[in-house]
C-alpha positions in Angstrom: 0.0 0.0 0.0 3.4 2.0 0.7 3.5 2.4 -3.3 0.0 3.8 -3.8 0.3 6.6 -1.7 3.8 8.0 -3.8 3.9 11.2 -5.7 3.0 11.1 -9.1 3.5 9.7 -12.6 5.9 10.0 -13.1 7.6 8.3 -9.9 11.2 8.8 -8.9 13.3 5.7 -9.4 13.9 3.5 -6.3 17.1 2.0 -8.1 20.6 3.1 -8.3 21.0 5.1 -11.3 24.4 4.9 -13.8 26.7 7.6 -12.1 25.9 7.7 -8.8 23.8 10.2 -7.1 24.3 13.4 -8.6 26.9 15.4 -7.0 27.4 18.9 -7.7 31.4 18.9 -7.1 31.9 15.9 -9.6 29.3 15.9 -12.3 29.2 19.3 -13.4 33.1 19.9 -13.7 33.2 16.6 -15.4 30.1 17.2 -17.5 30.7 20.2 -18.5 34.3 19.6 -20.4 32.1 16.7 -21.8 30.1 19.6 -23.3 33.0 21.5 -24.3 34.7 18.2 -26.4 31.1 17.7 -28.4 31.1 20.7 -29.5 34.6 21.0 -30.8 33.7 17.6 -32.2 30.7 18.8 -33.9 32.3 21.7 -35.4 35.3 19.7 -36.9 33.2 17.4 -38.6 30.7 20.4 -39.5 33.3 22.1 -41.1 34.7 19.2 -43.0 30.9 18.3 -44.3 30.8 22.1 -45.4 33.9 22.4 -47.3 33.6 19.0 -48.5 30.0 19.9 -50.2 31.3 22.8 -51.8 34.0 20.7 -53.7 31.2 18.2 -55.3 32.7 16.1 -52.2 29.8 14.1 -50.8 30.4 12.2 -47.7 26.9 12.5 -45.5 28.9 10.2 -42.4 30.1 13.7 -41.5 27.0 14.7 -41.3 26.0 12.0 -38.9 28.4 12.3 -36.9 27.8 15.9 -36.6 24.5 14.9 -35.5 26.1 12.9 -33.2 27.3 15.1 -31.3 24.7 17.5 -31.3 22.7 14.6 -29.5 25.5 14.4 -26.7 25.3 18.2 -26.4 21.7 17.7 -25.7 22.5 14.7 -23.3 24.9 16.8 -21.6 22.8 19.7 -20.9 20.1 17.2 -20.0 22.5 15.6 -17.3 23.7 19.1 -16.1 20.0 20.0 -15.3 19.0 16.2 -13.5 22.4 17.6 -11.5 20.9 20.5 -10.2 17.4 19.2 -10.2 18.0 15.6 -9.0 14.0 15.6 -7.9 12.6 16.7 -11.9 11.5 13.2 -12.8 10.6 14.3 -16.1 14.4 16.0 -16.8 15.8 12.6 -15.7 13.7 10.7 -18.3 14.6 13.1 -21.1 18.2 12.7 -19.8 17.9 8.9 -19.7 16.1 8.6 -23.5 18.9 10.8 -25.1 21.7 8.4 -23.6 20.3 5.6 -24.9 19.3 7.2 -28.6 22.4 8.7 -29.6 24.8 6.3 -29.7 23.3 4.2 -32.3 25.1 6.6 -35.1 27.8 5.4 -34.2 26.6 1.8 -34.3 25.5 2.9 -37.6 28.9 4.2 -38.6 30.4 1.4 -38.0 28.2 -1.3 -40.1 28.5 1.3 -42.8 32.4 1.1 -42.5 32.4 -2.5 -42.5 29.9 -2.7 -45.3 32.0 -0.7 -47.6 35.5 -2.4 -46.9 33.0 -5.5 -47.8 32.1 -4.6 -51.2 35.7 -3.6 -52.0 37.6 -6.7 -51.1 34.8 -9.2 -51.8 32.8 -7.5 -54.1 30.5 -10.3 -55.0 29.5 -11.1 -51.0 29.1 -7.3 -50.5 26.8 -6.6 -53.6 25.2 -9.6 -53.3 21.3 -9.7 -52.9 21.1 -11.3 -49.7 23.6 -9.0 -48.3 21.4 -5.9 -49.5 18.5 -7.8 -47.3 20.3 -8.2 -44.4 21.9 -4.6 -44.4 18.0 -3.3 -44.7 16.9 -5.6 -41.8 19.0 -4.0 -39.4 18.3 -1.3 -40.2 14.8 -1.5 -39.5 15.4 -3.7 -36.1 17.6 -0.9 -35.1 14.6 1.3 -35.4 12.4 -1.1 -33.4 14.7 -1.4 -30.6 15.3 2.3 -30.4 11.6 2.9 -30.2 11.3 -0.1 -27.7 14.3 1.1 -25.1 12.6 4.2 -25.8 8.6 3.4 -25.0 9.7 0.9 -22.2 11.9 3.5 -20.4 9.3 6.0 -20.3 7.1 3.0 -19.2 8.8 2.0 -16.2 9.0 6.0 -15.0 4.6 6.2 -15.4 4.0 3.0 -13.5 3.9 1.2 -9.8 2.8 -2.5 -11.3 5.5 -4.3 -10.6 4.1 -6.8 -12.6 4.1 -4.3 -15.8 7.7 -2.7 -14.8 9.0 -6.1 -14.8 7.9 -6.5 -18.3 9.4 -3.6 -19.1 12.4 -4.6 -17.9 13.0 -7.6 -19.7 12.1 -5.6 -23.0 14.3 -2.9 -22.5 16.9 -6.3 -22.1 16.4 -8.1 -25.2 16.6 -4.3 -26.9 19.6 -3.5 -25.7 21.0 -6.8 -25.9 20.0 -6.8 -29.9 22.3 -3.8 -30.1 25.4 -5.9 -28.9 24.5 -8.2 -31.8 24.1 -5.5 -34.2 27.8 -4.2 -33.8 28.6 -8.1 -33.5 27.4 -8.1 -37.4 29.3 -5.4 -38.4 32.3 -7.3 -36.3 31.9 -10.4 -38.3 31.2 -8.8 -41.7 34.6 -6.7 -41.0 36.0 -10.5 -40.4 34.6 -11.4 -44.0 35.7 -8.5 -45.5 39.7 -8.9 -43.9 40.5 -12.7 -43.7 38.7 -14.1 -46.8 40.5 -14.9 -49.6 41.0 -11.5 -51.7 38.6 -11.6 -54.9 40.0 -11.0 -58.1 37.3 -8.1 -58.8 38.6 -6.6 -55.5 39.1 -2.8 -56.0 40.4 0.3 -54.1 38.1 3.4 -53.3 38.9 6.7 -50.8 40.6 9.2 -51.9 43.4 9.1 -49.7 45.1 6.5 -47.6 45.6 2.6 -47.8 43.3 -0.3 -47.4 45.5 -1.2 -44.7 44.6 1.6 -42.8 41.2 1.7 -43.6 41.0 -2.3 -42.2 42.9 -0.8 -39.3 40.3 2.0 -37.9 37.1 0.0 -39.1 38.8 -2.8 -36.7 39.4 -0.2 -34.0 35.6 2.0 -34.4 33.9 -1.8 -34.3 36.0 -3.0 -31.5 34.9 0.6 -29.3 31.2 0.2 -30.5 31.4 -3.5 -29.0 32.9 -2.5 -25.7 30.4 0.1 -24.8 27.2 -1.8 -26.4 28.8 -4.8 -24.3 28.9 -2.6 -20.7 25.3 -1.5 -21.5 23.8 -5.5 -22.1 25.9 -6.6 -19.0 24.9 -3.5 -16.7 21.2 -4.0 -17.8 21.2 -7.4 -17.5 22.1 -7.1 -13.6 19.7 -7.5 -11.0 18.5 -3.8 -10.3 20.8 -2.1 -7.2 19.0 -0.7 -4.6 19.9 3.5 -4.5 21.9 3.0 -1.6 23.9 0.0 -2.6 25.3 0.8 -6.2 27.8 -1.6 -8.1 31.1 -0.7 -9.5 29.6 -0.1 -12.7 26.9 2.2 -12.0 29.9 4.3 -10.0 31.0 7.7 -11.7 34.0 6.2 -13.5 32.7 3.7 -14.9 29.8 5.9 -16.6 31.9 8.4 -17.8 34.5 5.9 -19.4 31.9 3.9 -20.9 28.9 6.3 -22.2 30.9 9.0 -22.9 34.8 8.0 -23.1 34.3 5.3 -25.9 32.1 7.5 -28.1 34.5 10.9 -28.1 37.7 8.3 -28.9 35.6 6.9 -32.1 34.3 11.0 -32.8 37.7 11.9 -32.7 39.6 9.0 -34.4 37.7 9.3 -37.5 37.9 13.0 -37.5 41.7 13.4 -37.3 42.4 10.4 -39.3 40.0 12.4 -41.7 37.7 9.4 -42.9 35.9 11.5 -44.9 38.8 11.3 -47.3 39.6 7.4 -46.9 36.2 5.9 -46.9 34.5 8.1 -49.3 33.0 6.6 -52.4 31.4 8.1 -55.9 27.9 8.8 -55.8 25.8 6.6 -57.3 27.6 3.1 -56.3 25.5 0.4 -56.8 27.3 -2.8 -58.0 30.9 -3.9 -58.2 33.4 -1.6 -60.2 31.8 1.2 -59.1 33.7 2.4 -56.1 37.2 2.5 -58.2 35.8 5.1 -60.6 37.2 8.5 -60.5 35.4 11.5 -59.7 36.0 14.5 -62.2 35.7 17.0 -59.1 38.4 16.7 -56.4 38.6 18.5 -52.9 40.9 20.7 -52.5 42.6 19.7 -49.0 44.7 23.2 -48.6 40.6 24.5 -47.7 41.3 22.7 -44.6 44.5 23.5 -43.6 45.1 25.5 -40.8 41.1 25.2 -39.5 41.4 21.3 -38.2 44.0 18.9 -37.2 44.8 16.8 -39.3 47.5 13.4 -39.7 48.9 12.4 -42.8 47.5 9.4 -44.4 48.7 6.1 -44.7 
């Protein structure tokens, strides 16, 4: 009867939250140079998409990632109010659904990384029919377990039935637990792509850089995505804490290395190794031979100098 009497919908959580209690002393200072590294992020890759358009350079996972990190800007803000307002249940869920969303770019970004190295070394796998189907299917899972982790979070906030947040629960699980396999795909089509026997139709594309190099930062963007979908099935997974009896990996460090570490190390790989330069591909590609032709209008790279860091490629 306890339950029936508590304030609300929507009901503060009973369980201990990822990060701790919110602590004015730790989470803003930390927070906000989390802030201050998205937006740098999002204005490197902003200004690479920019330029990059205005020399017939097309490369939209600029864009994304752009996005990217305008969702973490959002997430961070979020956080930094639930800080100072630890009690505004509905600032906590807004918080809670924008950590959760935003990462999947990058999940994205990396099965699109995977898929192109793919249909350059094994050309008739990557083009192939039933890899076109498989590539559409997750996307549209993705969807469905956004808008799952999504509905059954807000769920569990609007609810005492412990019956119903139960359910919830175990939804949110098998969601999240769908994303591990998702970067798992891209992990073993990168595996395909690498160790099979090279094709004889195998081509080159990017404009810069080798396939060595390219194999190299796919590998290390899929092995980051992995790590941090991995902490999230494992951590939800757990039996729920109690508030006052949080486990290591619902502590400050591990949140902030996990949710937030992992994602600026794959922002910032791919924009100082410039990806937009290696992994880019002509408009239009649609079947093998496609990604080696030439494109008549080529970036001019001096645009750039001075405004980002940049590393030579290899």
């Amino acid at each position: 009867m306890a339950q029936q009497q508590e304030p609300g919908p929507p009901y503060v959580p009973h369980n201990a939250p990822n990060g701790g209690s919110p602590s004015l002393s730790v989470d803003i200072p930390i927070t906000s140079v989390l802030l201050a590294i998205y937006v740098i992020g999002a204005i490197g890759h902003m200004t690479i998409l920019q330029v990059n358009m205005r020399r017939g350079h097309k490369f939209l996972m600029s864009g994304a990632l752009f996005g990217f990190c305008m969702s973490r800007i959002v997430t961070c803000a979020m956080r930094l109010g639930v800080i100072t307002h630890p009690d505004n249940v509905r600032l906590n869920i807004a918080a809670n659904i924008f950590l959760s969303a935003g990462v999947l770019i990058a999940y994205v970004i990396a099965l699109l990384l995977s898929q192109r190295l793919l249909r350059a070394l094994q050309p008739h796998l990557g083009w192939s029919t039933a890899m076109r189907v498989l590539f559409r299917l997750l996307y549209v899972s993705l969807a469905i377990s956004l808008a799952l982790v999504i509905g059954f979070t807000v769920l569990s906030f609007y609810t005492l039935d412990t019956t119903l947040r139960s359910d919830a629960l175990w939804i949110q699980r098998a969601a999240i637990l769908f994303l591990l396999c998702f970067n798992l795909v891209s992990f073993f089509i990168y595996l395909a792509a690498v160790f099979l026997p090279k094709h004889s139709q195998a081509e080159d594309f990017g404009k810069s850089g080798s396939m060595a190099t390219r194999k190299l930062i796919t590998g290390v963007v899929i092995a980051l995505c992995i790590l941090e979908a991995g902490f999230r099935a494992g951590t939800t997974w757990e039996a729920p804490r109690p508030i006052e009896d949080p486990a290591w990996y619902q502590s400050k460090p591990a949140f902030y290395v996990f949710y937030f570490g992992v994602e600026i190390l794959i922002i910032y790989l791919l924009l100082l190794t410039r990806f937009d330069q290696r992994f880019w591909v002509p408009n239009g590609s649609k079947q093998p031979g496609h990604y080696s032709r030439k494109e008549t209008a080529k970036l001019d790279l001096d645009d750039l100098e001075g405004t980002l860091p940049t590393t030579g490629a290899r």
